[in-house]
N, C-alpha and C positions, 0 to 999 in steps of 0.2 A: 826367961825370955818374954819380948813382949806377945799380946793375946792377936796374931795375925792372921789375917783370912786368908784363905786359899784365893785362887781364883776360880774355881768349880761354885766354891763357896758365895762368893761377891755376885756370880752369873746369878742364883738362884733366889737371892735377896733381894736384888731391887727394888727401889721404894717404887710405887704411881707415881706417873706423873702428874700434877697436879695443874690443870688450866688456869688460869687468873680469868675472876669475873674482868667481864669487859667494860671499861671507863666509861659511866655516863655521858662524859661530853665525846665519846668517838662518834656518838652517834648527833651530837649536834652541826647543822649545817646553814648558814645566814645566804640567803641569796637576796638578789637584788629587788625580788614580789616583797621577799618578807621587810625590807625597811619601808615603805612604803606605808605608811598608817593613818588612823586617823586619830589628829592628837583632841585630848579631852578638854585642854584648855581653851583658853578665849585665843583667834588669832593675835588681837591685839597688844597681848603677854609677848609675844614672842616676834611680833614685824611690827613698822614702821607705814604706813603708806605713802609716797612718794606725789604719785599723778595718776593720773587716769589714762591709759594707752588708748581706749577705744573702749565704746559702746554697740550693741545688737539687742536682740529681740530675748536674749538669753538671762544678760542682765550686763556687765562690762567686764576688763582683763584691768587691773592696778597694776603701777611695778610698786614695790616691797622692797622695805632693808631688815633684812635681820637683825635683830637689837642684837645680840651676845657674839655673833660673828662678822655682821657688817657685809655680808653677799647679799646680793641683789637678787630678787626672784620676781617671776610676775605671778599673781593671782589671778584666776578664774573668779568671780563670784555671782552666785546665782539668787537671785528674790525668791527664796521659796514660797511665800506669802500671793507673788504677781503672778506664778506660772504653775503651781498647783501641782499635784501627783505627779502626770506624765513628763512634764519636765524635770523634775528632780531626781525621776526613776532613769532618766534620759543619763543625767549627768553621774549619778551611779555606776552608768553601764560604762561611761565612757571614764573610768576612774578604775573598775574592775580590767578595761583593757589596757588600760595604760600602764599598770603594775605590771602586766606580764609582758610588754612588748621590749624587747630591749635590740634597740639598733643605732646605727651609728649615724642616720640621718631620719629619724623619728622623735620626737619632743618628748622629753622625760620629767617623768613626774614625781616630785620628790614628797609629800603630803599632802595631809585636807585637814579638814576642821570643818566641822555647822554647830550654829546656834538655831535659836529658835526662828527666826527670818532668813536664815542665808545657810549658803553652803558655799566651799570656799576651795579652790585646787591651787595648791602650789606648786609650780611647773619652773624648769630654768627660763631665764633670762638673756631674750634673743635682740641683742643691738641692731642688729641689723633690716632693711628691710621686708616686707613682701615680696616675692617674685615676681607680681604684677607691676610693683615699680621699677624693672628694671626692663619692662619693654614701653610700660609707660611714657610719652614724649616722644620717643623711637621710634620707627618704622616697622623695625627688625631688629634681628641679633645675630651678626655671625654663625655660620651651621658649626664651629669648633665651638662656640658658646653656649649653644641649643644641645649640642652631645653630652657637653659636662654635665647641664644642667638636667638633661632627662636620665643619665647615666644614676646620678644620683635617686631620681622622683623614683624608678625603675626600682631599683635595688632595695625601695623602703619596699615601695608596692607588692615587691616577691615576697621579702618576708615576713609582709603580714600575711599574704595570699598562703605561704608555707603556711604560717600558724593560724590559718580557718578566723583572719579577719579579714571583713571589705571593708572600707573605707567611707565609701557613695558619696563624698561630697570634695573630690579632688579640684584641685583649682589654683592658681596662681594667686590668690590669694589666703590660701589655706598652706601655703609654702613660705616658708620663712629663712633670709639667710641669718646665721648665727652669729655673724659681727659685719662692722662696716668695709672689712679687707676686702680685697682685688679677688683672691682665693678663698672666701668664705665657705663655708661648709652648708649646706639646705637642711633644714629641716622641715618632715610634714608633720602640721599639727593639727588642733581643733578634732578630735575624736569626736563626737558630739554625736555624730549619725552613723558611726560604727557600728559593726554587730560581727559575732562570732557566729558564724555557717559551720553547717555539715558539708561534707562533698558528697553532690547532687543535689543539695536541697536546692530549693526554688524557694526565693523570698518576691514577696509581694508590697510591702509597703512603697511608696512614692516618694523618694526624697532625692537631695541635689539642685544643683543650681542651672537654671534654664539655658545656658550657653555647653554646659558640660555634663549634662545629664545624657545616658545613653538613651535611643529609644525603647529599648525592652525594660527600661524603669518605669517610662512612663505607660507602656503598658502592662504594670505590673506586675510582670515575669519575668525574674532576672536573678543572675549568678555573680560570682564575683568578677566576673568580665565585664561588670560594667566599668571599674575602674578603669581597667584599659583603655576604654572610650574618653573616660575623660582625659586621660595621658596620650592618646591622640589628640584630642583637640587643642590642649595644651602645647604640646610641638608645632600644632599648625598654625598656633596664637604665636608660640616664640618665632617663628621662622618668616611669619608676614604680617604680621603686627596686628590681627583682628580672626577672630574665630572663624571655622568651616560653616557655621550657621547662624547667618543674621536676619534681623527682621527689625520694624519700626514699634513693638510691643513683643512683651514675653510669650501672649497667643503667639505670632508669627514664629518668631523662633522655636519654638515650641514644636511647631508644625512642619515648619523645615526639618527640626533634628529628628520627629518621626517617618518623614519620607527616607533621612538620612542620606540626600544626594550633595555629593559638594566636589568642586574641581579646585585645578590649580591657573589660576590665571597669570598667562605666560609673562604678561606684565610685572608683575610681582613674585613669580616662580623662575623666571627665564635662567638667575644663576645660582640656584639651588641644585644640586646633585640630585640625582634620580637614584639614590640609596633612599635618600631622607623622605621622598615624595612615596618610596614604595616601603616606607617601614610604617607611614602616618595612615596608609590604606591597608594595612595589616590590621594595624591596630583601630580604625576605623570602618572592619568588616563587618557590614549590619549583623550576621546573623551571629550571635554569640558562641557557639560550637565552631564556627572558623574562624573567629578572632585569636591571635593567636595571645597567650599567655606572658605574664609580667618574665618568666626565664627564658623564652623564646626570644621576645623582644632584647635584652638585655645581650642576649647570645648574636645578634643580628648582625650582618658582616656590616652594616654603614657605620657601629660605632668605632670596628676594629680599622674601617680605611678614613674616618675624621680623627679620632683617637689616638690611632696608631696602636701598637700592641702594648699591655701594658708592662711596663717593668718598675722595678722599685728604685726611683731616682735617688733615695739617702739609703745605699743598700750599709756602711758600717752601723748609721741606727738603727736597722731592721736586723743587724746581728745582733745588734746590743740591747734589743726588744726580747729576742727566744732566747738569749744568755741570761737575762733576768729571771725568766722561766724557771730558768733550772735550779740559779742560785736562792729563788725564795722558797725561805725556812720558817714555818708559823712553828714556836714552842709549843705554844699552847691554844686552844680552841675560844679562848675570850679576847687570844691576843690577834687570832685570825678577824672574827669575831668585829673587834673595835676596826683593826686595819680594810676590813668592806664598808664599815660605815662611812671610816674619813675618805676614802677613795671616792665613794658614793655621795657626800653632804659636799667636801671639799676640792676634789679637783675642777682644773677650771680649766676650758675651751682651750688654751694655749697647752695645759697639760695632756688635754689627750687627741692635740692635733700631729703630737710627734710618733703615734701609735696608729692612728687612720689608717697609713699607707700601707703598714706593716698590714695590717690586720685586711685590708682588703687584697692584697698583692696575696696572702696567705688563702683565701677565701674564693677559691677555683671556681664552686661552680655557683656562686652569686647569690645566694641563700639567706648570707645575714648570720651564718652563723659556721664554727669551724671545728669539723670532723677529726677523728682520728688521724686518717691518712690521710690529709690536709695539713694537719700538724707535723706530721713526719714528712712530707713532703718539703714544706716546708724548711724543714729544718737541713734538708741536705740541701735544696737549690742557694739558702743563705746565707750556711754556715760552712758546708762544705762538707759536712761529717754526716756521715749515717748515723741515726742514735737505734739503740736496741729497743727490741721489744718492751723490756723491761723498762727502762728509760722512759717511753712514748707512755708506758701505763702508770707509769710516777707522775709525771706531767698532766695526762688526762685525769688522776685521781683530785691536782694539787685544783687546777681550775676550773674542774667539772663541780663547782657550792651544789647547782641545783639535781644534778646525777641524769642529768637530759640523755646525755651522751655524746652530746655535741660541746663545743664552747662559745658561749653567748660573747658580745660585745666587752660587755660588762665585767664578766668572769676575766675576760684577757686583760682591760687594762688595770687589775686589781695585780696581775702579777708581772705587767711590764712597764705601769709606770715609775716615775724617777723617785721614789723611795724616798730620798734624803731631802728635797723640797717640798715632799707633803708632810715627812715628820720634822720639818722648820720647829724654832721655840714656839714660835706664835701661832702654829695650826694648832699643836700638841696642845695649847696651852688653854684655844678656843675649841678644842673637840673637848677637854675636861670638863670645861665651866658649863656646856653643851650638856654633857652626863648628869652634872654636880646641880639638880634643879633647884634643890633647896639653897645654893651657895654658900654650906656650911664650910666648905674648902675639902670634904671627904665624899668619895662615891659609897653607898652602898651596894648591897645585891637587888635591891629594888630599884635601884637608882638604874644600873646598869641593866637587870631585863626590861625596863619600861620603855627603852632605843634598843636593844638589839633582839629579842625576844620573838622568833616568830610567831604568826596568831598561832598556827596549831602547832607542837613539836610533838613530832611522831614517839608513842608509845612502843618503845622496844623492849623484847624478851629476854631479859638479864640471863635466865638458865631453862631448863627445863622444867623445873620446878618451881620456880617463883616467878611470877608477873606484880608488876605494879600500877596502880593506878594513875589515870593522867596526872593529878595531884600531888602525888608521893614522885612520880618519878620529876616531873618537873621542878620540881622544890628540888631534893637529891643534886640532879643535875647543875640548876646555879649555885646550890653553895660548892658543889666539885667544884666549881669551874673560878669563883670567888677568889675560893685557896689557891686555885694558880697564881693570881692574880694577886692576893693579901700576901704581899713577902714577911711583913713579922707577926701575922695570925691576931690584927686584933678585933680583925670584923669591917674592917676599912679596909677605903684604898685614898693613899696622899696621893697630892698633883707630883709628887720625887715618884711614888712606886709605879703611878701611870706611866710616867716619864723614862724611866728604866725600863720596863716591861716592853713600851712600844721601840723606842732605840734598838734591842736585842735584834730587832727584824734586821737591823742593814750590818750589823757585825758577822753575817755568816757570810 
């Protein structure tokens, strides 16, 4: 007979069980700070210059065409040689804040580059004009036009104010709409006098411009309330066609904005609402301790009765937004990996205006950025379905790159944009040639960490007993991640295995 165990026998024997080391790349994660880089090459390897948008004291803004993909960008560039230390330390600072700012009505900054004379930002490209030109010639603007448009200033201002940035130089001209449409989108741009605060701290430097400047700046004691001041003035500018504080010289105004007395003259005010005249003296209360705050403001009953209450007017796309959610499947971590970058280098203003509404309509309490139970809430007010715990922590694991805890902008529209028109032939085909620097027609692994690579990648603890060096495990890491990628192992990747690889994303 054959040699059979008991089962007293089989109980007693069990092998261990044996844990599997955990995969270098689990522990890889690309967020939106980390594509943001400074490349080594010349700009002029890589754009085109076009014209010149405008000149300042800074140095001027170009627009730019991409040689290999043909997008338009504008450039920032600065005379290092004309403006010395403090100015380049200046445009650092505002490059370090712009990697981490990610919002949906905030200018995004997609590289840089200096040489030996210049330093150079590459930023998207806003067709559209200033916010100044659209009271410019006017008088006024409609109060349903002055809500949208501060609805929007509002909701940047928070969440920079959330993430310990001020601004100091708000302005309608520091406001940009993002195409020439009827329903343009705003964005604020020009970091330049940014700074990241502690809460409490008291900053003292003097900066801003003489019509928008609060007067606790120019006393040199001031919080991030000062922005609000200047999104007061700004409201007062949209709604009667000239600021709370004039003079025939910048002393004078100057002097006014520190007495800080200003009315509404009934001539000019008479058919304005007395929401809008009492939210502009909120946020125009001298003393910065009762001013009241960029979520206060934004929460203010005059947007909810100009406004109306918001609901989501394309509510089957806002289904077909969190259904996306769920359906996206990354294989693999280089395939995750390349899909943030093309989101990030390639989607375009029409791609991610069908996600806007969704993503603020999701975004309850005005923050700029969307929580747990925000997400599930969502998901039953527009889908109809409760999703489970488990469900809700699939989902936060899928779109939480940077591990905030919240979901950025950016993070959402990476897994509810339209898939099958960012992986077109001809994106696929320019994100390759994009990777391929050499233009041998194959990627390497150096090819491939030199764009997706973040600077630091955190050193993890393989077991108990082994650690590795930043070195060791970095190297490790990309070729693991290579071989996902290398389908017949020969140390390549073709423009067919790229091609293959990315497709898999819309087959699930």
């Amino acid at each position: 007979m054959g040699s059979c165990i008991s089962t007293s026998q089989q109980s007693s024997t069990v092998a261990p069980v044996t844990v599997p080391r955990p995969s270098k790349a689990q522990s890889f994660r690309l967020t939106q700070a980390d594509l943001v880089k400074e490349k080594t090459n010349r700009i002029l390897d890589d754009y085109i210059f076009v014209e010149t948008l405008g000149k300042g004291g800074f140095g001027e803004v170009r627009k730019a065409k991409h040689k290999k993909t043909g997008i338009v960008r504008a450039v920032k560039v600065l005379h290092r040689l004309r403006h010395g230390v403090e100015q380049y330390e200046k445009i650092l600072n505002e490059i370090q804040i712009l990697k981490n700012l990610d919002h949906p009505h905030i200018m995004k900054i997609i590289e840089f580059y200096q040489d030996d004379a210049k330093l150079y930002i590459v930023t998207e490209f806003y067709e559209g004009n200033e916010l100044f030109s659209k009271v410019s010639g006017r008088h006024s603007l409609e109060e349903y036009q002055v809500a949208t448009i501060m609805n929007q200033i509002l909701s940047a201002v928070n969440y920079c104010h959330k993430n310990k940035v001020v601004h100091r130089d708000l302005k309608p001209e520091n406001i940009m709409y993002e195409s020439k449409k009827d329903d343009a989108v705003l964005k604020v741009i020009d970091f330049g006098t940014s700074q990241a605060f502690q809460v409490g701290e008291t900053l003292h430097k003097p900066l801003g411009t003489c019509y928008y400047v609060a007067p606790e700046v120019l006393k040199k004691e001031y919080n991030e309330k000062c922005d609000i001041w200047s999104c007061g003035v700004i409201m007062f500018f949209l709604l009667c066609g000239h600021p709370p504080f004039m003079g025939s010289t910048e002393k004078r105004i100057l002097e006014r904005v520190l007495l800080g007395h200003f009315d509404f003259d009934e001539s000019e005010w008479a058919g304005i609402t007395p929401g809008a005249k009492e939210l502009i003296r909120k946020m125009l209360e001298y003393e910065p301790s009762k001013r009241i705050s960029a979520e206060e403001a934004l929460n203010d009953r005059w947007f909810t009765e100009i406004l109306g209450r918001k609901e989501i007017k394309n509510h089957d796309q806002a289904a077909k937004n969190l259904k996306s959610i769920q359906k996206f499947r990354a294989e693999k971590k280089i395939q995750e990996a390349i899909w943030i970058f093309m989101v990030s280098f390639f989607s375009s203003k029409d791609d991610r205006s069908k996600l806007l509404e969704t993503f603020k309509a999701l975004d309850k309490d005005k923050n700029g950025t969307l929580s747990r139970e925000e997400i599930k809430e969502g998901f039953r007010e527009i889908t109809g379905v409760d999703r489970t715990d488990e469900e809700i922590d699939d989902i936060m694991q899928k779109m939480d790159q940077n591990e905030s805890g919240n979901i950025d902008y950016s993070e959402f529209v990476a897994l509810t944009i339209d898939q099958m028109h960012l992986l077109s032939k001809s994106k696929l085909e320019a994100a390759f040639k994009l990777f391929d620097e050499d233009g041998n027609g194959y990627l390497t692994v150096d090819e491939l960490k030199d764009f997706l690579s973040p600077e630091r990648i955190k050193v993890v603890q393989i077991d108990k007993k082994e650690e590795e060096s930043t070195e060791e495990f970095e190297k490790g890491l990309w070729e693991e991640m290579m071989n996902e990628v290398d389908a017949n192992h020969d140390g390549k990747v073709s423009m067919q295995e790229f091609k293959e690889l990315m497709l898999r994303l819309v087959k699930h």
